[in-house]
C-alpha positions as CSV (number, residue, x, y, z in Angstrom):
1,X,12.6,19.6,-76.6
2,X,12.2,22.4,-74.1
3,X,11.1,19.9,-71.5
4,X,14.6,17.6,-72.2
5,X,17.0,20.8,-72.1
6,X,15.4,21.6,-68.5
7,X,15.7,18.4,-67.5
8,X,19.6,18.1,-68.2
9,X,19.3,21.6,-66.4
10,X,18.4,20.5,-63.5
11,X,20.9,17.2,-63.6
12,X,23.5,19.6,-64.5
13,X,22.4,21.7,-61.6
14,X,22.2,18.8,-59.7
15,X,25.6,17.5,-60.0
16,X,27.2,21.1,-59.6
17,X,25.7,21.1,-56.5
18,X,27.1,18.2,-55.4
19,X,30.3,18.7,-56.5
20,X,30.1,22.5,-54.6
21,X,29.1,20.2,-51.1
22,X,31.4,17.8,-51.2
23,X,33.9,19.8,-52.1
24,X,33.1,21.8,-48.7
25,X,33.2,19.1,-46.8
26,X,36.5,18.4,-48.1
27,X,37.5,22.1,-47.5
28,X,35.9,21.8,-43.7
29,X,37.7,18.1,-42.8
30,X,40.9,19.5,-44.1
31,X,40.8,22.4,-41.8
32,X,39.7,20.6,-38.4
33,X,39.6,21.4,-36.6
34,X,38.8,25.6,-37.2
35,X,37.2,25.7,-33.5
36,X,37.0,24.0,-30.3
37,X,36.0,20.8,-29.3
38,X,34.1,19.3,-27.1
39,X,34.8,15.8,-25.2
40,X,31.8,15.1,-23.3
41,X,32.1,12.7,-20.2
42,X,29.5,10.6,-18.9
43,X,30.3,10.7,-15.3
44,X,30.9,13.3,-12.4
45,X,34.3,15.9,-12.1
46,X,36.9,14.4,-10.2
47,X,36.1,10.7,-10.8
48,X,38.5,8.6,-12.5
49,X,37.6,8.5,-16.1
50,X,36.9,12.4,-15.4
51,X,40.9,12.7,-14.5
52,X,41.7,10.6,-17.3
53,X,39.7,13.0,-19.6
54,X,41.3,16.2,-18.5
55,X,44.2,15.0,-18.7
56,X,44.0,13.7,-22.3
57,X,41.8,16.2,-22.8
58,X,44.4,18.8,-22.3
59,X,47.1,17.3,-24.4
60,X,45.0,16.9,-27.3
61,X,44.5,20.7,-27.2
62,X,48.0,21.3,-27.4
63,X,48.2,18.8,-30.3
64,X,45.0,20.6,-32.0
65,X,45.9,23.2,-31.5
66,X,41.9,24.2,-30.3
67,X,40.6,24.1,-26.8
68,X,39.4,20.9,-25.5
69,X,35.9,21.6,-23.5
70,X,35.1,19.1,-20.9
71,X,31.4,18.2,-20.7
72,X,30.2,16.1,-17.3
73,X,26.5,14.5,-18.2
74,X,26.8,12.1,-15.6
75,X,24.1,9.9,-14.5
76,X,22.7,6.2,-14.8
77,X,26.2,4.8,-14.3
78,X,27.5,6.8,-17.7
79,X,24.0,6.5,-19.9
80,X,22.7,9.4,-19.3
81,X,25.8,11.1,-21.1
82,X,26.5,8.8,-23.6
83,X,23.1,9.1,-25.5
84,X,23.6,12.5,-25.3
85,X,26.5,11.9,-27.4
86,X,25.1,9.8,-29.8
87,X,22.5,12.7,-30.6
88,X,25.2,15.1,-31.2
89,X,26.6,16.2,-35.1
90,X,29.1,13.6,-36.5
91,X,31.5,16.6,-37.1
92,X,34.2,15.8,-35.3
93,X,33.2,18.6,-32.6
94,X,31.9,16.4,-30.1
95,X,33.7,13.1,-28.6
96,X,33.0,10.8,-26.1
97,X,35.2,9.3,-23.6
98,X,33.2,5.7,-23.2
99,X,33.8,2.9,-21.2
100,X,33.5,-0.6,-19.7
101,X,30.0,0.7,-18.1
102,X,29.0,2.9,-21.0
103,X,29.6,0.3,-23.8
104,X,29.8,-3.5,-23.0
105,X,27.6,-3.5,-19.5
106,X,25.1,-1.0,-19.7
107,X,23.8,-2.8,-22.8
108,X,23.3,-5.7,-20.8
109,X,21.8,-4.5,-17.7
110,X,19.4,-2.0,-19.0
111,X,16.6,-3.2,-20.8
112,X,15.7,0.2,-22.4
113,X,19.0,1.8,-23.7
114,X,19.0,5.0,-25.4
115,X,21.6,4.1,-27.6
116,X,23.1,1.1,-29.0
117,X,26.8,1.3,-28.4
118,X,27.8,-0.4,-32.7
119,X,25.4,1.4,-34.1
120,X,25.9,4.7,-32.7
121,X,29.3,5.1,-31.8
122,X,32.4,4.8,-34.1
123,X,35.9,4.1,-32.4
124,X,38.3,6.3,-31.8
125,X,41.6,5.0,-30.0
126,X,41.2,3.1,-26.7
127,X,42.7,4.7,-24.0
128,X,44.0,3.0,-20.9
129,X,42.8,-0.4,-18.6
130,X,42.2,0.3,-15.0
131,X,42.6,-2.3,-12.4
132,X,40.8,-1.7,-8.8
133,X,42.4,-2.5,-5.4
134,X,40.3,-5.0,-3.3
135,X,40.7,-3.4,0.8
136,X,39.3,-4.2,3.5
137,X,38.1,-2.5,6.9
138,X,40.9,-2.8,9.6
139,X,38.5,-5.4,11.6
140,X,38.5,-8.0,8.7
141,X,41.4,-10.7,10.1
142,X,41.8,-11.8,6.7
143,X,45.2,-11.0,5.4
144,X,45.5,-12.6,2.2
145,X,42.4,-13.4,-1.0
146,X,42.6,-17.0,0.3
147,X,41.9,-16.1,3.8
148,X,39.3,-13.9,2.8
149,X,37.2,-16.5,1.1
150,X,37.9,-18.3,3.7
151,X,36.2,-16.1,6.5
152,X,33.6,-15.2,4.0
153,X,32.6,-19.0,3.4
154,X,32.4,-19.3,7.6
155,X,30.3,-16.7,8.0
156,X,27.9,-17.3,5.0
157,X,25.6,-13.7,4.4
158,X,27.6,-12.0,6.6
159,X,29.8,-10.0,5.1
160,X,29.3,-6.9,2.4
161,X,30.5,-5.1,0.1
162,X,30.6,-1.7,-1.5
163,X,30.4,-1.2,-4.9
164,X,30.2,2.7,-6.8
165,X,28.0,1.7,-9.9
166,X,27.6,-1.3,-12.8
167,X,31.4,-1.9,-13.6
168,X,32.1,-1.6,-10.2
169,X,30.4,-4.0,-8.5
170,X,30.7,-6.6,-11.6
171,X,34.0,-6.6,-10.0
172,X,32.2,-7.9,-6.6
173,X,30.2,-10.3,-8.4
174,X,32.8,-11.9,-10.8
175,X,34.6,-12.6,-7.0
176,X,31.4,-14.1,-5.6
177,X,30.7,-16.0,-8.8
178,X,34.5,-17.2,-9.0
179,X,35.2,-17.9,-5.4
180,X,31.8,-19.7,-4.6
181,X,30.6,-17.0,-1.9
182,X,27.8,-15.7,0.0
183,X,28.8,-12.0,0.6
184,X,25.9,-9.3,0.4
185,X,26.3,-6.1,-2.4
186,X,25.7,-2.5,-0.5
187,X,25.5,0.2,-3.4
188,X,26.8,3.9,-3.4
189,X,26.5,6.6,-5.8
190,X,29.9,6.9,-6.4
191,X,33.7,5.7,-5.1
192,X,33.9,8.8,-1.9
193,X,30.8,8.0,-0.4
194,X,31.7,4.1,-0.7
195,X,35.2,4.6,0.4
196,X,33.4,6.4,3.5
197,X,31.4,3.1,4.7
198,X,34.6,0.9,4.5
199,X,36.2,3.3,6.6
200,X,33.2,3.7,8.7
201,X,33.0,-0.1,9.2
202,X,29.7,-0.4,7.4
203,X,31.0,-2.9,5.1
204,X,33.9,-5.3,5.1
205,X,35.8,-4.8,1.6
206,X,35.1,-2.6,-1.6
207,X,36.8,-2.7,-4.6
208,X,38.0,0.3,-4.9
209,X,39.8,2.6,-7.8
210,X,43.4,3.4,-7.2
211,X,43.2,6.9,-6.5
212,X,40.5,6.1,-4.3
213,X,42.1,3.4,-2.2
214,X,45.8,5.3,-2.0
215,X,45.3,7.9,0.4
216,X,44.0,5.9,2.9
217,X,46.2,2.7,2.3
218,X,48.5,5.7,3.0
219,X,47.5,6.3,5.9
220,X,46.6,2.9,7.2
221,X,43.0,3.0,7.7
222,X,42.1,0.4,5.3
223,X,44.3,-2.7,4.6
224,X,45.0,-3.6,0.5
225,X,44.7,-7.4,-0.2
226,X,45.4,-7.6,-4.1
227,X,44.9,-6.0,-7.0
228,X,42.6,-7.2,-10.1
229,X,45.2,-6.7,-12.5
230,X,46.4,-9.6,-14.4
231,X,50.3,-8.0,-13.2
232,X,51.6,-6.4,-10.3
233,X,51.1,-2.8,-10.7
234,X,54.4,-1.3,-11.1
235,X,54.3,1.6,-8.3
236,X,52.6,-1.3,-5.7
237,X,55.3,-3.8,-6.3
238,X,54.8,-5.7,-2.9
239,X,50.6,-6.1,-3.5
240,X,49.6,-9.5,-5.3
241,X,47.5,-10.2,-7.9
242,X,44.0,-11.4,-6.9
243,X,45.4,-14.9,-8.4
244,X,48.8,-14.8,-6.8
245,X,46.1,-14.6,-3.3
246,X,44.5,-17.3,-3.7
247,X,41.9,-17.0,-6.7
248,X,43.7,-18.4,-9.7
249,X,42.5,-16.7,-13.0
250,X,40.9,-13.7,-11.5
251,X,41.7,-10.9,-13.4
252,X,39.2,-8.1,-13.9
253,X,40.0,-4.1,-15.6
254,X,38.1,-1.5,-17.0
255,X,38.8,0.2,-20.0
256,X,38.0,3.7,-21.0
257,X,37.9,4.8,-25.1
258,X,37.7,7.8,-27.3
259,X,34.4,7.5,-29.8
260,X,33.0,10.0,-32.1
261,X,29.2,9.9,-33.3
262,X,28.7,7.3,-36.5
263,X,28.7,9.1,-39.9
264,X,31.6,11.3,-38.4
265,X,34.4,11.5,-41.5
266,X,37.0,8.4,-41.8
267,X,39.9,11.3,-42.3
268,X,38.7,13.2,-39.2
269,X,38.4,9.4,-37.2
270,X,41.9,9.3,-38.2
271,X,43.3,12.3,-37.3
272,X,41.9,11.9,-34.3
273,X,43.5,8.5,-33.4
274,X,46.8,9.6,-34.8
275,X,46.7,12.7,-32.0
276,X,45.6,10.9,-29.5
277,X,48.3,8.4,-29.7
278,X,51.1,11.3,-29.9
279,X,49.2,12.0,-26.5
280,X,49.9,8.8,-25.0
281,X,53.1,8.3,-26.2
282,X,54.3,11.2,-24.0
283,X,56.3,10.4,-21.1
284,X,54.7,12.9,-18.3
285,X,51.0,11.1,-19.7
286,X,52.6,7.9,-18.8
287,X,53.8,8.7,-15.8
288,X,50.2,10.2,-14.8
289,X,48.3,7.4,-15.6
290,X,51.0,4.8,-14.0
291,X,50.2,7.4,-10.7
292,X,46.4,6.6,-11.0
293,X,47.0,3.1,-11.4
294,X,46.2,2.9,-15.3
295,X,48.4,1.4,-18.4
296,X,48.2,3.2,-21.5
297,X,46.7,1.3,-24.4
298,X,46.2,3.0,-27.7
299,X,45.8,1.3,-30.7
300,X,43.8,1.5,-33.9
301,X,39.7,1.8,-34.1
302,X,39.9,-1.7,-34.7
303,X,41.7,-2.9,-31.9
304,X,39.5,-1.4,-29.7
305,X,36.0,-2.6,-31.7
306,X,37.8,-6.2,-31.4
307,X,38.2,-5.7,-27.3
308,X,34.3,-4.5,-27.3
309,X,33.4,-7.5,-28.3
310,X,35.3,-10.0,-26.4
311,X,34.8,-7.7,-23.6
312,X,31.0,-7.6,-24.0
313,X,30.9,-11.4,-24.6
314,X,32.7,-12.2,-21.2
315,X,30.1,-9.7,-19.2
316,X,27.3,-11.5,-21.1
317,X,28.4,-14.5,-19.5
318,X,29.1,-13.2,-15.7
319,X,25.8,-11.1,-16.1
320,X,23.5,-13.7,-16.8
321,X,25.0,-16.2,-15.0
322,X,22.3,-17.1,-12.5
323,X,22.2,-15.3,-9.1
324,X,23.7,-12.4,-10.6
325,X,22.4,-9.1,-9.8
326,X,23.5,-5.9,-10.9
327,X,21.7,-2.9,-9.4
């Protein structure tokens, strides 16, 4: 008898606790968030999907109404950072700006990832596309794409590239794969230094990020061809499309996303995503991104898991295609 009344005891007990934890997690997702928050970035300050998470990052703030840390782990194009991330509390206190890199090529090009991009991360919102700019060195006579592969098929092995990690020069190789050329891949730890050799007249063409490529287009030391954009970009009107030159179907952007760790609360997920698109939806955000030659996305968590995966598929079948070589 004694034995059965301590045994509903402790059930009792049990269940109270329970009750007491779940009803302080309730309290605690209700109230986020009661302190600041963390976005931690993958890649190096003053990159572009740095920008693009400073200036989100300092919107959301307002919205939050809690500061918004920024957190550079850069390293082993974004991987370094990202499994940092997945190690982190599922709180809601520490997101992730991921990307094309971090989440649909990495997975493919690393044999030994230290996380797996499904399993660790839950989606946010996605936050923009980002075409790049293909320019060449002044000395390149090509002035259109079809010109280019032109030259590029007469002088077989001759002509290089810069590319400023994975998604970057996937970029170069979906134009080798597509255009049927023989161009050689020169890599650079990041977009200034290989903005540098085109300038320098180390190598021929880089596909370069629009903030990147502006200045200098500006100036007129390096000449823009097209963009990879499946559309004109709106403030380059007078650039073609990589098709519109001469490679019909060529289209190729990145994407950059929002992602909290798995386990994180649904009701936090969502607050999150309904912030975020306030964010986007304001005009002087817009106009920011337009300037650094990104389109706004947003959407819903499962928008952007659905563009993972076709997005991942498509790299599957560039990156394994054979003579394809990321490094």
């Amino acid at each position: 008898m004694v034995n059965d009344r301590l045994g509903a005891c402790a059930v009792l007990l049990c269940g109270l606790l329970h009750h007491c934890y779940a009803a302080s997690d309730a309290i605690a997702q209700n109230d986020y968030p009661s302190k600041p928050v963390r976005l931690i970035v993958p890649w190096p300050p003053g990159g572009p999907v740095d920008v693009t998470a400073r200036l989100v990052g300092q919107k959301l703030g307002e919205v939050l109404g809690r500061q918004i840390v920024v957190d550079n782990r850069s390293g082993a194009d974004g991987s370094i950072g990202t499994a940092f991330a997945a190690k982190t509390p599922a709180d809601g206190y520490s997101l992730l700006i991921g990307s094309t890199s971090t989440h649909s090529i990495n997975p493919i090009i690393y044999d030994k990832l230290a996380y797996v991009p499904a399993k660790d991360f839950a989606p946010v919102i996605m936050l923009d596309t980002r075409p790049y700019i293909l320019v060449l060195h002044n000395s390149i006579p090509a002035r259109s794409v079809k010109e280019l592969i032109a030259l590029a098929k007469s002088r077989k092995g001759e002509l290089a590239y810069a590319s400023a990690g994975a998604s970057n020069q996937a970029a170069g190789e979906q134009f080798k794969s597509m255009a049927g050329v023989d161009i050689l891949h020169v890599p650079y730890s990041g977009g200034g230094p290989a903005m540098t050799a085109l300038l320098g007249g180390h190598v021929a063409m880089f596909f370069a990020p629009v903030p990147i490529a502006v200045p200098h287009l500006q100036s007129g030391r390096v000449r823009a061809l097209a963009t990879t954009a499946a559309r004109r970009a709106p403030n380059m009107p007078n650039l073609p499309t990589m098709s519109e030159g001469g490679l019909a179907g060529f289209e190729f952007s990145t994407w950059d996303g929002l992602f909290v760790p798995t386990g994180t609360p649904p009701t936090i997920v969502a607050k999150l995503n309904a912030d975020v698109t306030k964010v986007l939806e304001m005009a002087d955000i817009r106009d920011k991104f337009s300037e650094l030659g990104a389109s706004v996305a947003g959407g819903t968590p499962e928008q952007l898991t659905a563009h993972m995966k076709v997005d991942a598929e498509k790299w599957i079948r560039l990156l394994k295609s054979p003579g394809v070589r990321i490094e």
